[in-house]
TORLO-960493 format. One record per residue (C-alpha): residue in one letter; x, y, z. Coordinates in steps of 0.1 Angstrom, whole numbers, plus 2048, in hexadecimal, padded with zeros to 3 digits. Layout:
# TORLO-960493
aXYZ
...
This chain:
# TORLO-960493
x6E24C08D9
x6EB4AA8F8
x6D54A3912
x6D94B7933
x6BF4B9943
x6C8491957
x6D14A4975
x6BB4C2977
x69A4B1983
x6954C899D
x69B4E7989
x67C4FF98E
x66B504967
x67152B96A
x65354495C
x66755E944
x665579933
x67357890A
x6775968F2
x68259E8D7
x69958B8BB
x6C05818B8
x6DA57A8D3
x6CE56E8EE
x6D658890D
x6C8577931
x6C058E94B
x6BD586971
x6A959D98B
x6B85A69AB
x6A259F9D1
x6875AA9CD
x6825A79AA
x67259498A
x677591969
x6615AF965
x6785C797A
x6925C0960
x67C5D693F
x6955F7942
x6B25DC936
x6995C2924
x6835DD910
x6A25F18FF
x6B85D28FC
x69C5BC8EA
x6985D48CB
x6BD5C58C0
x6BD5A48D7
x6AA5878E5
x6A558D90C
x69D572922
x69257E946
x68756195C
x67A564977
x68F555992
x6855369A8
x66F5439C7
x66956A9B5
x64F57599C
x63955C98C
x654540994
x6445319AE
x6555179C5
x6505029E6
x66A4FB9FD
x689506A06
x6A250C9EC
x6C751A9EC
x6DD5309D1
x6EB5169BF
x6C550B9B4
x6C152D99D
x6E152298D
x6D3501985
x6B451397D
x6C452A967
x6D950D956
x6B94F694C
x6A551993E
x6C3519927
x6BE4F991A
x69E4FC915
x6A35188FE
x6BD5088EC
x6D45268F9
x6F651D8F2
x70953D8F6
x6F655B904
x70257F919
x6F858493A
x6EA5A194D
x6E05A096E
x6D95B9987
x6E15B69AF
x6DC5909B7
x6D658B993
x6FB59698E
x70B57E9AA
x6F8562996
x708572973
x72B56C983
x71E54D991
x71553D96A
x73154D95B
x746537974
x73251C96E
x72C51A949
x74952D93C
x743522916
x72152E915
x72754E924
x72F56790D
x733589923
x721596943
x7125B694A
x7135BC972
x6FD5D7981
x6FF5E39A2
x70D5BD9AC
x72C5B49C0
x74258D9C1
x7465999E7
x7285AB9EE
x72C5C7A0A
x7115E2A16
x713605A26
x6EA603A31
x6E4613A52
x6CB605A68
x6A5602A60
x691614A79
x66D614A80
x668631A70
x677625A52
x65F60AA4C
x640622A4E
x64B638A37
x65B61EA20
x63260DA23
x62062FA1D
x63863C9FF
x63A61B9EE
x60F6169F3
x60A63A9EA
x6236369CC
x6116149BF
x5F16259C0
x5F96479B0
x61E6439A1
x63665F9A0
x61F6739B2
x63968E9BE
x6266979E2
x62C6749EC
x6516769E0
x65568F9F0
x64268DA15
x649666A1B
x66065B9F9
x68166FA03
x67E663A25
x67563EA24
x691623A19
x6906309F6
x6A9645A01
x6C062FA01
x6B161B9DF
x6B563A9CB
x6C365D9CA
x6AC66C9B1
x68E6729BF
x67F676998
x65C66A98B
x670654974
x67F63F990
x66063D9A4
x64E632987
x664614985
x65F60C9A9
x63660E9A9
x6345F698A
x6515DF98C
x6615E19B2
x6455E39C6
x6335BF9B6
x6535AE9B1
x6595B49DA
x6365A69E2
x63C5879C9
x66057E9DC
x6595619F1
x666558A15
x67F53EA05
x68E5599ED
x697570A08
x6A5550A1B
x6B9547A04
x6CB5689FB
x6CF570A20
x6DF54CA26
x6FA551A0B
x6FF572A19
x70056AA3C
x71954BA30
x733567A25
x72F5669FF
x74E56F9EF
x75E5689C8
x77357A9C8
x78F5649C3
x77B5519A7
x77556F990
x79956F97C
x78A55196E
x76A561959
x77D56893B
x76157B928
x75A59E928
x74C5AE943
x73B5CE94A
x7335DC96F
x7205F8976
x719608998
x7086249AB
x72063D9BF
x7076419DC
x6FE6189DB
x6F160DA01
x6F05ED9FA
x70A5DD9E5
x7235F89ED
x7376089CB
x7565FE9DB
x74C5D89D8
x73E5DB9B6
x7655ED9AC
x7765D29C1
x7615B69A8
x76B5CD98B
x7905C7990
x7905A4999
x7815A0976
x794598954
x78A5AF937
x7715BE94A
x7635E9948
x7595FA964
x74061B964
x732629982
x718643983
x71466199E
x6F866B9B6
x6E66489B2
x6E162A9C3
x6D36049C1
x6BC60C9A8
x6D2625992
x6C2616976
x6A362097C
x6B2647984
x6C7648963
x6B763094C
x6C063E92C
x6EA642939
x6EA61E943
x6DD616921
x6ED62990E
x71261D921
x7055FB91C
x7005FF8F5
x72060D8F2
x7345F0905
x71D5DA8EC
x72E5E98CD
x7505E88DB
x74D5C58E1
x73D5B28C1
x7495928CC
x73258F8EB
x71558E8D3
x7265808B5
x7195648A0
x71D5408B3
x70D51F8BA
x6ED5358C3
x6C85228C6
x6AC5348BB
x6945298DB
């Protein structure tokens, strides 16, 4: 194998999260997130697959000083592959995590071999209506009340349906807030200062691939949530038809999180564009890591 690593000497050494056995399947978090907020895809996927969840520079465990930009979780992302000898792999990513799917496929179109985009968009738009005051509290008190005693349906119901979970999800269920006391909750308080500055900087810059996308020649599939606030459904379609070969399913009354509200549709949509599409983990130039 040849040596790349010569120009990645200031590539964070990611901490991540491996299951499971066979083709490799690498799955970036969104912001807020960790590798850990990634186990409704990681769990079900690594009883056939290897998963590899990193977490990205600045989140989770993956400490790092300093400013940083975008581009740096691509190099990131590009040196964790050669250090597990990855040669081809699938990639799901989720939010952010699905801009930087687009963003690899782009970049390393050989080693590539499909991309699963949730709730993601190449031009990212929201439909998020301002934050009040009021917001906040009750966003504080549900999420506190929910990390303490999770699922608890009083607190769902008196502060959860009116803090910004509203606009997060659409099913108010003890199954989504589940997923937000153990995985949501620490992955926000993890997410450093430089994170969030980078993110807002490529936002605020007018991120927009639209125009590269016909060039990803692998198989994509993008889901969505109807009632998404924050990467609207119209953006994530708009990314879906820019894209060669790609399948598009969107799922009703849920938002950001819809795969936290409808875990076991999302799965279960997800095998089935698996089996319809053997080549994306066929046999290849695959390293065992």
């Amino acid at each position: 194998m040849s040596d790349r690593h010569s120009y990645t000497t200031n590539a964070a050494n990611l901490n991540i999260y491996i299951q499971g056995q066979g083709f490799p399947i690498l799955a970036l978090h969104g912001h807020p997130g960790s590798g850990r907020s990634l186990s409704v895809f990681t769990n079900h996927l690594s009883k056939r697959y290897k998963t590899f969840a990193p977490d990205l520079r600045g989140y989770g465990k993956s400490r790092w000083n300093g400013k940083f930009d975008m581009n740096d979780h691509l190099s990131d992302l590009e040196v964790l592959l050669d250090r597990f000898e990855i040669e081809k792999c699938l990639v799901l990513g989720w939010s952010l995590g699905g801009i930087l799917a687009m963003e690899l496929a782009l970049r390393l179109p050989k080693r590539i071999t499909g991309l699963i985009l949730v709730a993601t968009a190449a031009k990212p738009r929201g439909s998020h209506p301002p934050i009040t005051w009021q917001d906040n509290l009750y966003t504080g008190v549900a999420a506190l009340l929910n990390y303490i005693k999770p699922s608890w349906q009083w607190n769902i119901e008196t502060f959860g349906k009116r803090s910004l979970f509203r606009y997060l999800i659409q099913q108010h269920t003890s199954t989504s807030y589940s997923y937000i006391a153990t995985e949501a909750v620490p992955a926000y308080l993890q997410t450093s200062p430089a994170a969030t500055r980078a993110l807002y900087s490529a936002i605020q810059a007018g991120y927009d691939r639209l125009i590269d996308l016909p060039q990803i020649q692998c198989p994509s599939l993008v889901l969505a949530g109807v009632q998404d606030r924050h990467i609207t459904v119209d953006s994530s379609l708009e990314t879906a038809r820019h894209l060669n070969n790609c399948q598009w399913q969107s799922y009703p009354n849920t938002a950001h999180l819809f795969p936290w509200e409808v875990p076991q549709l999302v799965l279960s949509d997800i095998d089935r564009w698996l089996e319809e599409h053997p080549q994306i983990i066929g046999r290849g130039d695959i390293g065992t890591g």
